[in-house]
VODREN-752297 format. One line per field, with one value per residue (C-alpha): residue number from 1; residue in three letters; x, y, z. Coordinates in Angstrom, 2 decimals. Each point is the difference from the previous one (the first is absolute). Example, Ala and Ser with C-alpha at 12.3 -4.5 7.8 and 13.67 -1.06 7.14 Angstrom:
VODREN-752297
k <- [1/2];
r <- [ala/ser];
xx <- [12.30/1.37];
yy <- [-4.50/3.44];
zz <- [7.80/-0.66];
end
This chain:
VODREN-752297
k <- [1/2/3/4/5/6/7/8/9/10/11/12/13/14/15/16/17/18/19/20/21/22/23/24/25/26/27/28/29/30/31/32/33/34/35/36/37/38/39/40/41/42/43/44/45/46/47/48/49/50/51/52/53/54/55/56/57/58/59/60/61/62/63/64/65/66/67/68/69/70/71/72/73/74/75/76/77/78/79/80/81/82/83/84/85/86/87/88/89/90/91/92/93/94/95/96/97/98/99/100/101/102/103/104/105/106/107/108/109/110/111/112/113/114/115/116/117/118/119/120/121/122/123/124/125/126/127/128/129/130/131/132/133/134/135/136/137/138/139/140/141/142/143/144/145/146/147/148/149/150/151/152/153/154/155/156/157/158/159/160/161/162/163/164/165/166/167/168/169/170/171/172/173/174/175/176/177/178/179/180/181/182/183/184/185/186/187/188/189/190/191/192/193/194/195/196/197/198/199/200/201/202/203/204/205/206/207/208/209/210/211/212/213/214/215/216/217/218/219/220/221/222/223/224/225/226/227/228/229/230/231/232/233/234/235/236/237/238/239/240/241/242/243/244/245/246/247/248/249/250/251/252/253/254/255/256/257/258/259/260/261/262/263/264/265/266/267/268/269/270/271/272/273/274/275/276/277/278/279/280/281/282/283/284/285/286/287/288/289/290/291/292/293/294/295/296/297/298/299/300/301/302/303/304/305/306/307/308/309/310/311/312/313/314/315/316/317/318/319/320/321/322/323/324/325/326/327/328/329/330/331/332/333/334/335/336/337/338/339/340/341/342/343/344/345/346/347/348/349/350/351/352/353/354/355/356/357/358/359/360/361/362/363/364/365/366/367/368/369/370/371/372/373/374/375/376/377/378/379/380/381/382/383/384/385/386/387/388/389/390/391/392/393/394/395/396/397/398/399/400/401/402/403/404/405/406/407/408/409/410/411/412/413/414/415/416/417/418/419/420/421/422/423/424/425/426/427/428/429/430/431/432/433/434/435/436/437/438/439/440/441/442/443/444/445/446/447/448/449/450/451/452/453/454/455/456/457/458/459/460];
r <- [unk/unk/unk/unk/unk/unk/unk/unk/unk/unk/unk/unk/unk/unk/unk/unk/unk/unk/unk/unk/unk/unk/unk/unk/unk/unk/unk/unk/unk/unk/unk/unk/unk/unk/unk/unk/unk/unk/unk/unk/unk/unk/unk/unk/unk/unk/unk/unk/unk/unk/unk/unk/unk/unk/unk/unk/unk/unk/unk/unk/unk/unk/unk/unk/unk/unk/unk/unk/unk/unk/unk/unk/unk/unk/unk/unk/unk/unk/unk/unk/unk/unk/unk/unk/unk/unk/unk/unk/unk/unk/unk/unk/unk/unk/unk/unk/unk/unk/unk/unk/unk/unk/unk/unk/unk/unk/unk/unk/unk/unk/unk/unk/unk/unk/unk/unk/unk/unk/unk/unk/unk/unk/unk/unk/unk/unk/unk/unk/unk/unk/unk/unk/unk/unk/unk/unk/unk/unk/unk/unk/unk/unk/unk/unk/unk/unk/unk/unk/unk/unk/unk/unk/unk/unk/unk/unk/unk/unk/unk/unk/unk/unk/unk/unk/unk/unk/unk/unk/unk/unk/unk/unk/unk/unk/unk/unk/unk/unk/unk/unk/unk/unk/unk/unk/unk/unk/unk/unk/unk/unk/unk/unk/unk/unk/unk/unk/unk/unk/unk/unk/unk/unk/unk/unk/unk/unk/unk/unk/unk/unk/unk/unk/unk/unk/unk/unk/unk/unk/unk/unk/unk/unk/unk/unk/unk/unk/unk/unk/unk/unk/unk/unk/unk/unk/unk/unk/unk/unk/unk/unk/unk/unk/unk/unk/unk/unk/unk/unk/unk/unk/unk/unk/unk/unk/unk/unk/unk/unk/unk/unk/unk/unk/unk/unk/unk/unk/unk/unk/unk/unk/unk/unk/unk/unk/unk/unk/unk/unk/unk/unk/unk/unk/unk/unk/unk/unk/unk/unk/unk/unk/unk/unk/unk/unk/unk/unk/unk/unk/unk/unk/unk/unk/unk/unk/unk/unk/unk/unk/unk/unk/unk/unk/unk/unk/unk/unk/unk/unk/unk/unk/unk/unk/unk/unk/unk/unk/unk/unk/unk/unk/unk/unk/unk/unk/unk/unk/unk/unk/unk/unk/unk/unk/unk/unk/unk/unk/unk/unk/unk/unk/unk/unk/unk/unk/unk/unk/unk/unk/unk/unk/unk/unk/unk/unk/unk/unk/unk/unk/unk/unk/unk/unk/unk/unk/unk/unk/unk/unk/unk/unk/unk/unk/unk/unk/unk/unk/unk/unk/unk/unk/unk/unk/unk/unk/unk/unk/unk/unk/unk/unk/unk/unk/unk/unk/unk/unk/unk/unk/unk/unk/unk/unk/unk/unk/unk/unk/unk/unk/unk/unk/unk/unk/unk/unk/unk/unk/unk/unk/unk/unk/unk/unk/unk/unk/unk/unk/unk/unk/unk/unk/unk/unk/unk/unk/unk/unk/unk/unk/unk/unk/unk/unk/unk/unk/unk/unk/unk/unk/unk/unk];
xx <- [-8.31/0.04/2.83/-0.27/2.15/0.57/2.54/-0.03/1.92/3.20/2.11/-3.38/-2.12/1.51/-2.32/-0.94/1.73/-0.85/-2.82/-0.23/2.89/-0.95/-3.12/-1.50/-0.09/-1.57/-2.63/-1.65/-0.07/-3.43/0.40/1.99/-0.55/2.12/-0.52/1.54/-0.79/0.76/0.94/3.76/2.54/2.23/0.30/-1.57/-3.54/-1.42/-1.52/-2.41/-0.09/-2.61/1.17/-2.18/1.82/-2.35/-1.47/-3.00/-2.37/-0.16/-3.22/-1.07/-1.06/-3.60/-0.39/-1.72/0.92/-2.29/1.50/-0.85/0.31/1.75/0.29/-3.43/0.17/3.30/-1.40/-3.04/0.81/-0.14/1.02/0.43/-1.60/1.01/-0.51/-1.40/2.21/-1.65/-0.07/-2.77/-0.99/1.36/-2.38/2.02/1.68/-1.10/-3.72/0.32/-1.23/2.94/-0.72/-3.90/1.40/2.31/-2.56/-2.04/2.69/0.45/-3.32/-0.09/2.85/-1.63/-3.02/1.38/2.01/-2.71/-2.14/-0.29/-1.09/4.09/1.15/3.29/-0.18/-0.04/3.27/1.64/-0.53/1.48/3.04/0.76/-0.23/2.86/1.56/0.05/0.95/3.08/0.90/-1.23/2.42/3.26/0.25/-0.42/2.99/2.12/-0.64/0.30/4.03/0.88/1.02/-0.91/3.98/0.05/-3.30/1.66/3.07/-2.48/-0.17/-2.84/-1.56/0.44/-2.72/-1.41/-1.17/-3.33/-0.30/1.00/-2.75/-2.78/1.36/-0.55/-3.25/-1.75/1.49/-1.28/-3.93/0.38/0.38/-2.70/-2.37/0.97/-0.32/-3.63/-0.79/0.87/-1.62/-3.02/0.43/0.14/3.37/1.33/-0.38/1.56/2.28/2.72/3.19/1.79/-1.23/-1.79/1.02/-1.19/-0.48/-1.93/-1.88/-0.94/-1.36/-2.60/-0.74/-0.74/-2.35/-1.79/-0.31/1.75/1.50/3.33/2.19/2.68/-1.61/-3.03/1.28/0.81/-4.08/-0.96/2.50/-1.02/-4.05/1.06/1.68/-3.11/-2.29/1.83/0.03/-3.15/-1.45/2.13/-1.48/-3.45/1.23/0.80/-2.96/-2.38/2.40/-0.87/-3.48/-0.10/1.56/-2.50/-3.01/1.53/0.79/-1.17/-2.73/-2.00/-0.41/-0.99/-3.65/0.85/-1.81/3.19/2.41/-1.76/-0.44/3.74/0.06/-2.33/2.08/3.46/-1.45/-1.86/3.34/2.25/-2.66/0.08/3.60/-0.16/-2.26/1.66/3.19/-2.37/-0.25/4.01/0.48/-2.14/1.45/3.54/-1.04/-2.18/3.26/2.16/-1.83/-0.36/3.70/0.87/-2.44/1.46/3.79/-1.18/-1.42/2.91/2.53/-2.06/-0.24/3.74/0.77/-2.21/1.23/3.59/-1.03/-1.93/2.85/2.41/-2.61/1.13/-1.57/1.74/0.09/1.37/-1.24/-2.95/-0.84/1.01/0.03/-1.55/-3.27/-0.19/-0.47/-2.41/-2.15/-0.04/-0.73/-2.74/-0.10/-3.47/0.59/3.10/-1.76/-3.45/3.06/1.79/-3.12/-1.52/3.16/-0.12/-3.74/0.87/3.07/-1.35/-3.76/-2.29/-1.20/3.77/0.82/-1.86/-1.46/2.18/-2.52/0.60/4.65/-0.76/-1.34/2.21/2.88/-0.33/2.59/0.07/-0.47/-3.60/-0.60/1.21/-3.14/-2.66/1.41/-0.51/-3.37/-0.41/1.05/-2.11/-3.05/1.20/0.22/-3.88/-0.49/1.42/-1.80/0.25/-2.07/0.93/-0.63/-2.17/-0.58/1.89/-1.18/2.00/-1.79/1.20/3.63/0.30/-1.50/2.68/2.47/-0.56/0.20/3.10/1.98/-1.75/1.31/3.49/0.61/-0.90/2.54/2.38/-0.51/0.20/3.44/1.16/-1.10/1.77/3.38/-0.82/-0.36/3.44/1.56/-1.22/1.05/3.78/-0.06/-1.84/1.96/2.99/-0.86/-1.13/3.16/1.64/-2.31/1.55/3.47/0.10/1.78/1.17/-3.51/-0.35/3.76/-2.14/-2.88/-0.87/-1.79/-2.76/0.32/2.13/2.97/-0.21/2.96/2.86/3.29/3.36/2.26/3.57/0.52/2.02/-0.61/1.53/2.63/0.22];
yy <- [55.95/1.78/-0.23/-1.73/1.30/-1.95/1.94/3.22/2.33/2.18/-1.82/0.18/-2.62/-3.56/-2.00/-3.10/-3.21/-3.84/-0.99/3.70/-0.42/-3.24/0.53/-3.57/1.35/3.22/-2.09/-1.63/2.88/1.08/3.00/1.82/0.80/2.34/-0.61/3.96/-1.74/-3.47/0.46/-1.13/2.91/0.22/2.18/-2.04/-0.25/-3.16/-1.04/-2.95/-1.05/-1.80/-2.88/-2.25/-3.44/-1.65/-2.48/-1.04/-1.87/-3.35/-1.43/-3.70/-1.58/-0.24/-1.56/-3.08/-2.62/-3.60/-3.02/-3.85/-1.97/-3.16/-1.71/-0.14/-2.26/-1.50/-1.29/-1.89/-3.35/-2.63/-3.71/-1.57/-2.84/-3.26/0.09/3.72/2.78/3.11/0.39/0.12/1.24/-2.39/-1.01/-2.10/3.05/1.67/1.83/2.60/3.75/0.73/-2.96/1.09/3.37/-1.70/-2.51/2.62/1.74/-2.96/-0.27/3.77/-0.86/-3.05/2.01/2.62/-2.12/-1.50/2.54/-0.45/3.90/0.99/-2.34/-0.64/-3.98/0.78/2.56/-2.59/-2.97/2.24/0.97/-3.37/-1.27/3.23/-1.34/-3.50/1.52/1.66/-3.41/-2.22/2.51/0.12/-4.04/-0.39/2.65/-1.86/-3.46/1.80/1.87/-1.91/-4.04/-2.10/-0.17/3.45/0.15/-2.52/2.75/2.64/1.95/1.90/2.27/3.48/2.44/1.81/4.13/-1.35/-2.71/2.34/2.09/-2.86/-0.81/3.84/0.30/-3.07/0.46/3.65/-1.18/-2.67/2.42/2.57/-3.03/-0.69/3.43/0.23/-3.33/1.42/3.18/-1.82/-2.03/3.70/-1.18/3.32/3.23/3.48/0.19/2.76/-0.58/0.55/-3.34/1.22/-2.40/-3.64/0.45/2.69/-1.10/-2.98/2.04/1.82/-3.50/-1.54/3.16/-0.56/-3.18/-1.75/-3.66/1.04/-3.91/-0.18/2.68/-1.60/0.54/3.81/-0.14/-1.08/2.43/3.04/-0.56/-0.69/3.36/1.74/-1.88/0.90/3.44/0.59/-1.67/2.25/3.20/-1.72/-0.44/3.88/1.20/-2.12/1.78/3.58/-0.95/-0.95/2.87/2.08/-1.41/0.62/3.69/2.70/1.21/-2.87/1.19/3.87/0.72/3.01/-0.80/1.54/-2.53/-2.66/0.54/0.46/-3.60/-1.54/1.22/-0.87/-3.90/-0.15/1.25/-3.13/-2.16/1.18/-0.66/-3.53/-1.19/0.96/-1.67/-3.83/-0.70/0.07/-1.89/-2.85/-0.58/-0.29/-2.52/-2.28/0.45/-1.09/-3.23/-1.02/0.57/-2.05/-3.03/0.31/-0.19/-2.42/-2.21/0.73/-1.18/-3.31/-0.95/0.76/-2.61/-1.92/-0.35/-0.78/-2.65/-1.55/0.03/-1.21/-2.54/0.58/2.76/3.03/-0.09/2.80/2.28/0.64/-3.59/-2.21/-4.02/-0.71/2.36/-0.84/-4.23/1.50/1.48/-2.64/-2.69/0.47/4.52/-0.41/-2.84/2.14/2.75/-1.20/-1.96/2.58/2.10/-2.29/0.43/3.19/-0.15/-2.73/1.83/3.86/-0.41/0.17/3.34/1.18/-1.44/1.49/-2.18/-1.37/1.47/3.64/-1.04/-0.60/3.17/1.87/-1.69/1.68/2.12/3.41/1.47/-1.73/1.61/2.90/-0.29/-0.56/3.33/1.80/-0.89/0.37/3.68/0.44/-0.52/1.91/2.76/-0.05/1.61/3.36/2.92/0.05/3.26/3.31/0.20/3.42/-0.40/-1.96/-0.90/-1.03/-3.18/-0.78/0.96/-2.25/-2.93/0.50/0.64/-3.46/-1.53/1.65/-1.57/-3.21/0.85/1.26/-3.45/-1.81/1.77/-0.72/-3.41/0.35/1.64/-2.51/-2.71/1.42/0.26/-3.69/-0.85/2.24/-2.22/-3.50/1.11/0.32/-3.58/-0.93/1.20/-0.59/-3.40/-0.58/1.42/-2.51/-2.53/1.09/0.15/3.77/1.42/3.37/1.34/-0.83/2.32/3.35/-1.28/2.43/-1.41/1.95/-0.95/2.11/-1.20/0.16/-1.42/1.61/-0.03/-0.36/2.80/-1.06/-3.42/-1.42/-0.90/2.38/-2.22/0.70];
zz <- [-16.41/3.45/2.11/3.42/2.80/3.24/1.88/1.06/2.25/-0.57/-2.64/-2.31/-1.54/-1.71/-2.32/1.09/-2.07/-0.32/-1.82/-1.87/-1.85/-1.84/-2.23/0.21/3.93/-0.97/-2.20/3.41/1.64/1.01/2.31/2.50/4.08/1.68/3.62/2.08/3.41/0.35/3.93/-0.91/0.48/-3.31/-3.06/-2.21/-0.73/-0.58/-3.15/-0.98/-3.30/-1.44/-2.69/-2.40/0.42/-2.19/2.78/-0.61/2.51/-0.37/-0.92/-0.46/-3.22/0.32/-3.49/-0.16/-2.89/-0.84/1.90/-0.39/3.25/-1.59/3.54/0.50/-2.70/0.73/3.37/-1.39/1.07/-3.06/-1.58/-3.43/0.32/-1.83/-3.41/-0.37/-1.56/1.96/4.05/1.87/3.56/2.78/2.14/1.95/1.99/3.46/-0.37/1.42/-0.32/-2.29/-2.17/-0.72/-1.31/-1.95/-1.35/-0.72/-1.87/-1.93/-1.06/-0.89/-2.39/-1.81/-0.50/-1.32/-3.06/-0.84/-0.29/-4.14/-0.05/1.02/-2.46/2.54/-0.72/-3.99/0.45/2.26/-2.70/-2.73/1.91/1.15/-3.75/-1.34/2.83/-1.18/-3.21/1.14/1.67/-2.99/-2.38/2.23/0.57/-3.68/-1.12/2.55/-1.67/-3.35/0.89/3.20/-0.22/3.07/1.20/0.12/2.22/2.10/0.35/1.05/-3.18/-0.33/-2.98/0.15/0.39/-2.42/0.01/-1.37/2.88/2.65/-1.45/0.13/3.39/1.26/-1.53/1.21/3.57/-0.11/-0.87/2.46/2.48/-1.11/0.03/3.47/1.21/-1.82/1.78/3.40/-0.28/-1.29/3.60/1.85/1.08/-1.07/1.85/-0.47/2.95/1.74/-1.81/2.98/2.29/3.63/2.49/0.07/4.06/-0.56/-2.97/1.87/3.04/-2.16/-1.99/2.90/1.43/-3.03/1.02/-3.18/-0.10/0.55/0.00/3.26/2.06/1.36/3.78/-0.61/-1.16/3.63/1.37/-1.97/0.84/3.42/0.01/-1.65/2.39/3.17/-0.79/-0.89/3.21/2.18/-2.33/1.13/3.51/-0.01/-1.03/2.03/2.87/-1.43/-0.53/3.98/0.68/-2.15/2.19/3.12/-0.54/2.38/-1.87/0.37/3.68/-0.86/-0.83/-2.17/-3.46/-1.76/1.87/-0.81/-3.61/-0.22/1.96/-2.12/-3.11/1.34/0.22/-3.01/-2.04/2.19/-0.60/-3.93/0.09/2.05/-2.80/-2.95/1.15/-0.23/-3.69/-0.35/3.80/-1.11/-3.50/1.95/2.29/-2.82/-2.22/2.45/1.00/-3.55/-0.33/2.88/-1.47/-3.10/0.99/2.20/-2.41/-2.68/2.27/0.67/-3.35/-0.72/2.90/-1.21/-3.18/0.88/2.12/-2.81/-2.20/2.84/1.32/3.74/1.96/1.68/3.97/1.76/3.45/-1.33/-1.76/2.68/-0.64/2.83/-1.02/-3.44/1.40/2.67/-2.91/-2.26/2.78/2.57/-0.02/1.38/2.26/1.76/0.38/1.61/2.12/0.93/0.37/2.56/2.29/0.31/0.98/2.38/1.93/-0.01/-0.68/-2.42/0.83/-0.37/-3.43/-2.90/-2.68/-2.99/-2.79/2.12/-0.32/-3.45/-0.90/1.83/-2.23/-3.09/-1.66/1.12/-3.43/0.14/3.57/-1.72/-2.44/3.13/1.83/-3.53/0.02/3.83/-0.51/-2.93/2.32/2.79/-2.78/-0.43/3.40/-0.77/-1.97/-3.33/-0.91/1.25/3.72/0.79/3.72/2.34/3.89/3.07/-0.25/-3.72/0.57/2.83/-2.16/-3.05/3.09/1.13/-4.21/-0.62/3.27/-1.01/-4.12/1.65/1.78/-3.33/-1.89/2.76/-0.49/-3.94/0.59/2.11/-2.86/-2.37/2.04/0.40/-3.29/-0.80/2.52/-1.35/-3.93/1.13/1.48/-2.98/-2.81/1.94/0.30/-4.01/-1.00/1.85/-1.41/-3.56/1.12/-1.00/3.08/-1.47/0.52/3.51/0.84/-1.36/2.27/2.90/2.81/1.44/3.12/2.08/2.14/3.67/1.09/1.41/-2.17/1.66/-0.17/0.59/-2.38/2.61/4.07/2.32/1.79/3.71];
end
């Protein structure tokens, strides 16, 4: 309605053109700038227009819609055994920790159809008898209008409207009664319709430490990572907390300095503490992950040697050990034993009772520097500290080196026990034959060799 003039000077003003001359342009328009001073020397003022396009932000469909997970079902192992008409769970199969879930899903489902209080087995009997129906009526109207020669020729009847309808209607409460049966199972969940990723999905599964089947390894890895980090947290503060008692105020004699030293340690040591409960329940997760995985992996060996009847030698399960086990262990090593004490001394050579219990796994000596550092916490002060002498820092000086080596030591466990899962699962996935896994493995260990840098030798 008001007229919008861009150019000024002697030959007068000229109305601007473009999108004002069309009237689906006019429509978007929202308002008008004229910008005098725009620092660019013309005659023409510029203008900024501002235009509705109709873009709206994007947003993602939150909705959430009821899903049945058909594979869990689809995956429960099973056989028809000879002369039975139903399948039941096959027993004969690997045991492993995906098997009990699905054995216990299996169970779940047999409970719930015959619970008599659902009535599922009474709607599953009268749908497989209209079923039978249907069957029983269509073979006898193709005796009734189709000979036996034309059979033979591949004639068949024609469907009717009212079959097609029985056919349709049957199929439809077969599926109802399925869905009922699986909700009844809690096999149905109300879920994103847009899927989250199954990577990510499984990271928060197995943080909630779930059975998650094929991921057992990136369990170890993920408490490893949890573990690790929290000991270097605990490493930290035990290095604050030092540095807390050996602040200058300790020295002074001023009753305000040390009050404001006293404080300072009493809110590290606050802070050291309240980091324990979560540091612990890493470390005891991550040893009974490693024992678990451990034992999983045995019995899955184990298992296809029984059904192969010939065992599995490799690196690590050398022929020569496995006869040196069987025949005469104890024998070879009192042997062997005696040598030693013989060449270097008895006095040099530690018992065989103190080499065995320095062989176990290190997830178990995981478990007895847990409990180790659960008595060394008992020495520090677990009620508000109100005065604090020279002779009392000095003391928790002295525990928290001795707690700071400890934790070294932890730290360097774990690392250990990082190291010895990439030979291991390396090695049971070659023990499978499932070599696609072990090209995504990453090993730990870093590389310390020098790489070449021209490919070929520099002739001289």
């Amino acid at each position: 309605k008001k007229a919008i003039v861009s150019r000024h000077g002697t030959k007068g003003g000229r109305f601007i053109d473009g999108t004002y001359t069309c009237l689906e342009g006019l429509a978007k328009v929202n308002g008008v700038t004229i910008i005098r001073d725009s620092g660019i020397s013309s005659d023409r003022d510029l203008v900024i227009s501002k235009i509705d396009l109709g873009v709206k932000q994007f947003q993602i469909s939150k909705d959430r819609e009821e899903r049945i997970n058909f594979r869990q079902i689809m995956n429960i192992p099973v056989r028809i055994l000879p002369g039975a008409d139903h399948p039941t769970l096959n027993d004969g199969v690997y045991k492993g920790a995906d098997y009990q879930v699905q054995a216990e899903l299996y169970a779940s489902l047999q409970d719930v159809i015959s619970d008599p209080e659902r009535g599922f087995l009474v709607r599953l009997t009268q749908l497989a008898t209209q079923f039978k129906t249907l069957e029983m009526d269509v073979i006898q109207r193709t005796k009734n209008e189709i000979t036996l020669k034309e059979q033979d020729a591949g004639k068949l009847i024609q469907r009717t409207t009212f079959d097609a309808d029985r056919l349709n209607s049957y199929s439809g409460e077969l599926f109802i009664l399925l869905n009922d049966i699986c909700q009844a199972a809690d096999l149905a969940s109300n879920v994103p319709i847009l899927p989250s990723a199954s990577i990510a999905a499984k990271k928060s599964l197995i943080i909630q430490g779930k059975i998650v089947p094929g991921v057992t390894s990136v369990a170890i890895a993920k408490h490893l990572d949890e573990a690790i980090k929290r000991s270097r947290s605990i490493l930290q503060r035990m290095q604050i907390l030092i540095k807390a008692l050996t602040r200058h105020e300790a020295k002074t004699r001023q009753l305000r300095q040390k009050n404001k030293w006293v404080a300072h340690v009493q809110k590290n040591l606050r802070r050291f503490m309240n980091q324990q409960n979560l540091f612990i329940a890493s470390l005891t997760t991550t040893s009974n992950t490693c024992k678990l995985v451990e034992d999983d992996r045995r019995n899955h060996i184990l298992a296809i040697e029984t059904a192969r009847n010939k065992k599995i030698f490799d690196s690590k399960t050398e022929y020569t050990t496995t006869v040196i086990e069987t025949q005469g262990a104890a024998e070879y090593d009192a042997f062997i034993q005696k040598m030693k004490q013989d060449i270097l001394g008895h006095e040099n050579i530690p018992s065989l009772e103190l080499q065995n219990a320095k062989r176990i796994p290190k997830y178990a000596y995981l478990d007895q520097q847990t409990l180790y550092w659960q008595d060394i916490l008992k020495e520090f002060p677990t009620a508000p500290i109100v005065t604090l002498t020279i002779s009392q820092a000095k003391r928790w000086y002295a525990s928290i080196l001795f707690a700071k080596q400890h934790i070294k030591s932890i730290l360097s466990n774990l690392q250990r026990i990082r190291q010895d899962e990439f030979s291991n699962a390396k090695n049971h996935f070659i023990r499978l034959g499932q070599y696609g896994p072990i090209a995504r493995m990453t090993n730990p260990k870093e590389r310390k060799e020098k790489f070449v840098v021209s490919p070929y030798a520099n002739l001289t």
